[in-house]
N, CA and C of each residue as an Amber inpcrd file, in Angstrom:
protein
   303
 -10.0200000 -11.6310000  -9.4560000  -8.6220000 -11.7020000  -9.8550000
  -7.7350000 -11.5720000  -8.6140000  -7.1180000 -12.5140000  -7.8070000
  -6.2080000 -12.5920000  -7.3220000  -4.9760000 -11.2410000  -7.0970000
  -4.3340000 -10.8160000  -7.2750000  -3.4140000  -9.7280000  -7.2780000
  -2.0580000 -10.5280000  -6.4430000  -1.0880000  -9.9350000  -7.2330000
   0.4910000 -11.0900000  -6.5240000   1.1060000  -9.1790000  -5.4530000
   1.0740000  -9.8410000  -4.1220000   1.2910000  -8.5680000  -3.0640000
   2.8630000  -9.1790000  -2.8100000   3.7990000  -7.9360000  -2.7160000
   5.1410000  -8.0700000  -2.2250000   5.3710000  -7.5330000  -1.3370000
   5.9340000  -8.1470000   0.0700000   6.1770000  -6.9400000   0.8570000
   7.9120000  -6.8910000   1.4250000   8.5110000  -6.0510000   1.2780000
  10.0840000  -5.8250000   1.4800000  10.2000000  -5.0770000   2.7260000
  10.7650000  -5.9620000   4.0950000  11.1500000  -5.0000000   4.9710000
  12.6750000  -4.6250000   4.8910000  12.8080000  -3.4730000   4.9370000
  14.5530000  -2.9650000   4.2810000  15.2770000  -2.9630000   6.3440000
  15.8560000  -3.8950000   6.6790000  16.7480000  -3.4000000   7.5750000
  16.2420000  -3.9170000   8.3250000  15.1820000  -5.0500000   8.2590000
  14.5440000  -5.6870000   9.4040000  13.4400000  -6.6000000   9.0220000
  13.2450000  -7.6200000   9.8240000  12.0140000  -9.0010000   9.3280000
  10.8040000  -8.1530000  10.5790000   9.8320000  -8.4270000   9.0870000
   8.3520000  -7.9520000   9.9580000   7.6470000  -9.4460000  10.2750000
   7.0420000  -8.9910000  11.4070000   6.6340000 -10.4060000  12.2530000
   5.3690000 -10.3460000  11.0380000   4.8470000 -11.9590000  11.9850000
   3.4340000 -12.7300000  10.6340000   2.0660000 -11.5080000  10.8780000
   2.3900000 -10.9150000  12.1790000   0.8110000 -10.1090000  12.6660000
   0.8880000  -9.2940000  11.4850000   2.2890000  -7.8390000  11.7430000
   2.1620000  -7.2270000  10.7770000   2.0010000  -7.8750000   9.2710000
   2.5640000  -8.7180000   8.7110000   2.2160000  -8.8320000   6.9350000
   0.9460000  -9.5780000   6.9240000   0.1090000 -10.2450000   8.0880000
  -1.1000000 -10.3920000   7.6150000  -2.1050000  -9.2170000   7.5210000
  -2.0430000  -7.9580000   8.7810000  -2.5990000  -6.8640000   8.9760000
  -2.3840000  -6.5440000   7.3070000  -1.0840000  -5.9860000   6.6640000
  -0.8540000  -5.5030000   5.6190000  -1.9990000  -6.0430000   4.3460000
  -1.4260000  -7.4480000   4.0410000  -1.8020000  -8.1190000   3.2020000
  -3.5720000  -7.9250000   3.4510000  -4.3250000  -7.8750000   4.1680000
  -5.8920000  -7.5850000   4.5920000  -6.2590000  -6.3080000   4.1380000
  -5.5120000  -5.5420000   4.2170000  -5.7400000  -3.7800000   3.8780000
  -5.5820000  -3.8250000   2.4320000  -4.6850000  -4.5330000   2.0130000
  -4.1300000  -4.1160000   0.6210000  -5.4080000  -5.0400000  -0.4620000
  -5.7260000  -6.1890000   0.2010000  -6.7290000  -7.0650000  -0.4870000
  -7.7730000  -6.6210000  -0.7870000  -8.3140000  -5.2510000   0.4380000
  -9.4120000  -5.0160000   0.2560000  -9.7800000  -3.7720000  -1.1070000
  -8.1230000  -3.2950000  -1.5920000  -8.4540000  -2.5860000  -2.8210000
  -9.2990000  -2.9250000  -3.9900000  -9.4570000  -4.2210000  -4.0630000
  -9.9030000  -5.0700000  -4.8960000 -11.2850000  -4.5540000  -5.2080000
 -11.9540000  -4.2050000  -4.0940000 -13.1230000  -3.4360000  -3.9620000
 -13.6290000  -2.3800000  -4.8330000 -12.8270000  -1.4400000  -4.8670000
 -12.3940000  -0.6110000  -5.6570000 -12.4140000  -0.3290000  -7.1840000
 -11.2350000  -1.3350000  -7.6220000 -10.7280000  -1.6510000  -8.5820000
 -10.6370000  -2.9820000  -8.6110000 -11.1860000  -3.8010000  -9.4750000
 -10.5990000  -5.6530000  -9.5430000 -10.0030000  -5.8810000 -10.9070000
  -9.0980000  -4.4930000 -11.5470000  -8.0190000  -5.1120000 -12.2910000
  -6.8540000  -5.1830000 -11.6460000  -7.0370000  -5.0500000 -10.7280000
  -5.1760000  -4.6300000 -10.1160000  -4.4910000  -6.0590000 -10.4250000
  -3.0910000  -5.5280000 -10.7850000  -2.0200000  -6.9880000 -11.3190000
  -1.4020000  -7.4030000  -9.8600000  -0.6450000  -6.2390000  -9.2450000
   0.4110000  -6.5270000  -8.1780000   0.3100000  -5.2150000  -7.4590000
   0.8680000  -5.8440000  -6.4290000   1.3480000  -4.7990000  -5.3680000
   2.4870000  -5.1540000  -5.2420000   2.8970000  -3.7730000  -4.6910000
   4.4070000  -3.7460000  -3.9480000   4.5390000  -2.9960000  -2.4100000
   5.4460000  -3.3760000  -1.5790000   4.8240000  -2.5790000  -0.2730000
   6.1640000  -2.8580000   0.5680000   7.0100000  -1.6970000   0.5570000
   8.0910000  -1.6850000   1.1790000   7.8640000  -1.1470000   2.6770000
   8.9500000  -1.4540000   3.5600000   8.7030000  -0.8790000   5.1060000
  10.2150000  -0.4220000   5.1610000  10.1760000   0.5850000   5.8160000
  11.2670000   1.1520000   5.9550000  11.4250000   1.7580000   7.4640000
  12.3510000   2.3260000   8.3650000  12.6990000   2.3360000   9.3760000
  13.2330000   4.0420000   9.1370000  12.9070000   5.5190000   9.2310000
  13.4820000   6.5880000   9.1600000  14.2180000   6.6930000  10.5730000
  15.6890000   6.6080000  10.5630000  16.2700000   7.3710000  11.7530000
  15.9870000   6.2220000  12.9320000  16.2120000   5.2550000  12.7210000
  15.6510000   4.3200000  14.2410000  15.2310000   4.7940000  15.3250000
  16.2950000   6.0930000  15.6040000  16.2180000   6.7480000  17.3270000
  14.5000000   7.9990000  17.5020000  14.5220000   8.1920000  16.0630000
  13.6050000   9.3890000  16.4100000  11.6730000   8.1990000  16.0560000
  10.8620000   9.1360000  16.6730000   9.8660000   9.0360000  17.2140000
   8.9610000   9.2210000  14.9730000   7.6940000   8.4010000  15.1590000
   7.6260000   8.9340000  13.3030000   8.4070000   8.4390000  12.2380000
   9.1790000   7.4520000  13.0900000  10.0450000   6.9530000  11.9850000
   9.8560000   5.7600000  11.1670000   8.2580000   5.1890000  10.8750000
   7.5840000   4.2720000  10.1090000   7.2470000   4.2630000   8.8230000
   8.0860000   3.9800000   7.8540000   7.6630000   4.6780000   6.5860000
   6.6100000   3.6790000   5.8280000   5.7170000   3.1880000   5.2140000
   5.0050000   2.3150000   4.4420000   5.0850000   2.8650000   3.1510000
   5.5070000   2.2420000   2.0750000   5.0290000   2.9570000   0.1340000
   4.6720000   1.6490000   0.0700000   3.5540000   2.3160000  -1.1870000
   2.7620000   1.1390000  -2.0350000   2.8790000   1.4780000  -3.2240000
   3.0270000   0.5080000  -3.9910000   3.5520000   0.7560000  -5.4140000
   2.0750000  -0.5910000  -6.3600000   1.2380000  -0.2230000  -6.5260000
   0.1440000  -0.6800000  -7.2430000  -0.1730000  -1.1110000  -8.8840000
  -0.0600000  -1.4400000  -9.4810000   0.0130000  -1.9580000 -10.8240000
  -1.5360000  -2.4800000 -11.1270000  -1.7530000  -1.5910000 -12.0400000
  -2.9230000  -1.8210000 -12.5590000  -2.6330000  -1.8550000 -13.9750000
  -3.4650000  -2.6580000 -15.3880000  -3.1610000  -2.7190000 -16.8600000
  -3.4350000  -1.4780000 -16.8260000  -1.9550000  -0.9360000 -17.9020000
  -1.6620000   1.0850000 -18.1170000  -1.5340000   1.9510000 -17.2320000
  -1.8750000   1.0330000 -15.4650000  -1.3710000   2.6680000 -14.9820000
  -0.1010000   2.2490000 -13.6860000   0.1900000   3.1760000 -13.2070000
   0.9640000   2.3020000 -11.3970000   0.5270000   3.4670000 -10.1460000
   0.0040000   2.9400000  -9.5130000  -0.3050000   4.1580000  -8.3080000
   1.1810000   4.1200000  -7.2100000   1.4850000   5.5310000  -6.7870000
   1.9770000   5.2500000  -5.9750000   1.7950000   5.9420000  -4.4060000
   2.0330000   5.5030000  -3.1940000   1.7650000   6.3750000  -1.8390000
   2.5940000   6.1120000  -0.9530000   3.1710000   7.0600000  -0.1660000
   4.2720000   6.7040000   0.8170000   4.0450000   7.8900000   1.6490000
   3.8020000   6.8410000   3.2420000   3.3880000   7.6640000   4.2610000
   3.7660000   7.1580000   5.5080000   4.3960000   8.4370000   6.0810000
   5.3820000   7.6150000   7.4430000   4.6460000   8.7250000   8.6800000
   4.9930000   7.8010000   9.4910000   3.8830000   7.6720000  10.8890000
   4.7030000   7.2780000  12.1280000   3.6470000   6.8390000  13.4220000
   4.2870000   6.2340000  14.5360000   5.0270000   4.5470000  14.5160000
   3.9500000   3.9980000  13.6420000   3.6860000   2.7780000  13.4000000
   3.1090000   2.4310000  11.9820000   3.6260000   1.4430000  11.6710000
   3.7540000   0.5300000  10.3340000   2.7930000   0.2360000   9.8860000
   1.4160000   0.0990000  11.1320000   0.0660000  -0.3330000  10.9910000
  -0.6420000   1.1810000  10.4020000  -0.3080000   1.8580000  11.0240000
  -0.6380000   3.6990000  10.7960000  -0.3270000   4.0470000   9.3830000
   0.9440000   3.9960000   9.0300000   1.8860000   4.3990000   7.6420000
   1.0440000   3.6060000   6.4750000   0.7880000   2.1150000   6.6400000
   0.3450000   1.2450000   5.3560000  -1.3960000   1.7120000   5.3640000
  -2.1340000   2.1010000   6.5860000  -3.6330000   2.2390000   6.7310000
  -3.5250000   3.4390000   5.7660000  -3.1190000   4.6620000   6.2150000
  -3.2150000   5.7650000   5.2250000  -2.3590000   6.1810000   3.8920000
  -1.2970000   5.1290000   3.6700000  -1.2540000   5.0650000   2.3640000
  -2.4440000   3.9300000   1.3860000  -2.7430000   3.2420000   1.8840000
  -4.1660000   2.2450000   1.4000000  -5.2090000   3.2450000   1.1070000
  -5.5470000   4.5180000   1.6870000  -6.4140000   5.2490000   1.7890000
  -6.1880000   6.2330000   0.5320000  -4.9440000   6.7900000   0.8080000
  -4.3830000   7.3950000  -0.6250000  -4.4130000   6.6850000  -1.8660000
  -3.9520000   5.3480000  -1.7000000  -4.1030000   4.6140000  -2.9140000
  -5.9340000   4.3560000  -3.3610000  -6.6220000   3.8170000  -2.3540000
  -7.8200000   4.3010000  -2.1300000  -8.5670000   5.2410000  -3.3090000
  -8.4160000   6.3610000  -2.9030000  -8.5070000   7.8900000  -3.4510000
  -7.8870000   7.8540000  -5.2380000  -7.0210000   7.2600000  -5.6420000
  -6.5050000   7.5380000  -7.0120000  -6.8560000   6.4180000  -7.7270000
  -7.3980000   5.5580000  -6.7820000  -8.0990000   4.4400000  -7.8320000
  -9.7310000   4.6910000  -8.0710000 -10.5550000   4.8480000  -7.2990000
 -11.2220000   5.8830000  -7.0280000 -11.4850000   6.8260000  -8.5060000
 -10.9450000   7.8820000  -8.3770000 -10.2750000   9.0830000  -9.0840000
 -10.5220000   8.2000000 -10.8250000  -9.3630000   7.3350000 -10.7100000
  -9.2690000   6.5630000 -12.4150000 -10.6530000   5.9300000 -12.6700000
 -11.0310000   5.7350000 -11.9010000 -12.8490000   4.9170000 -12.3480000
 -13.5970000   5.6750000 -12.5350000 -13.7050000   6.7480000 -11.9520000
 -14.6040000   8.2310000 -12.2600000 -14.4640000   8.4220000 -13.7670000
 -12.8690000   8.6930000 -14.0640000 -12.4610000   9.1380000 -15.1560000
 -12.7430000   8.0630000 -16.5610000 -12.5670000   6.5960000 -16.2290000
 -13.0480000   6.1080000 -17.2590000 -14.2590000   5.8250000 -17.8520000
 -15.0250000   6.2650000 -16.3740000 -16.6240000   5.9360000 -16.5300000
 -17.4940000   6.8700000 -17.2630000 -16.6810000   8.5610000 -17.2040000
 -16.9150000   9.3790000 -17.7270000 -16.5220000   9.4220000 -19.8180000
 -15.7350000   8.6050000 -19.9370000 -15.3750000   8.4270000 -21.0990000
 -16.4580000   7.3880000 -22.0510000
């Protein structure tokens, strides 16, 4: 199943490296989980001047549930790797739980 990925940079255009890097990380949830519907995957900029100011959220849609993770870092590549990881972890988590049912 395919999955439809969005990615919104708020306050700035992300070059093709970053949204292919993104789009590769986020594909590989599939692994995981292969109901996922959509992603969502905003970039955000905290404070331009200060240092850490990379924010990545992922907003995940799966049939009945939505994961969400938002994790800011040095870099954009950093912020989206360990929110993927978090998202990771709660999809993870829901397969345990249904498998147990």
């Amino acid at each position: 199943m395919i999955m439809d990925i969005k990615i919104q940079a708020v306050h700035f255009t992300a070059d093709a490296k970053l949204i292919d890097f993104i789009t590769g990380k986020v594909e590989k949830l599939n692994q995981y989980y292969d109901h996922i519907v959509s992603c969502e995957i905003f970039l955000l900029i905290d404070k331009a001047s200060t240092v850490n100011n990379k924010i990545g959220e992922i907003k995940l849609h799966i049939p009945g549930a939505e994961f969400f993770a938002k994790k800011q870092s040095n870099s954009f590549e950093e912020s989206i790797d360990t929110a993927v990881e978090a998202i990771r972890k709660q999809l993870t988590k829901r397969k345990e739980k249904l498998s147990e049912v």
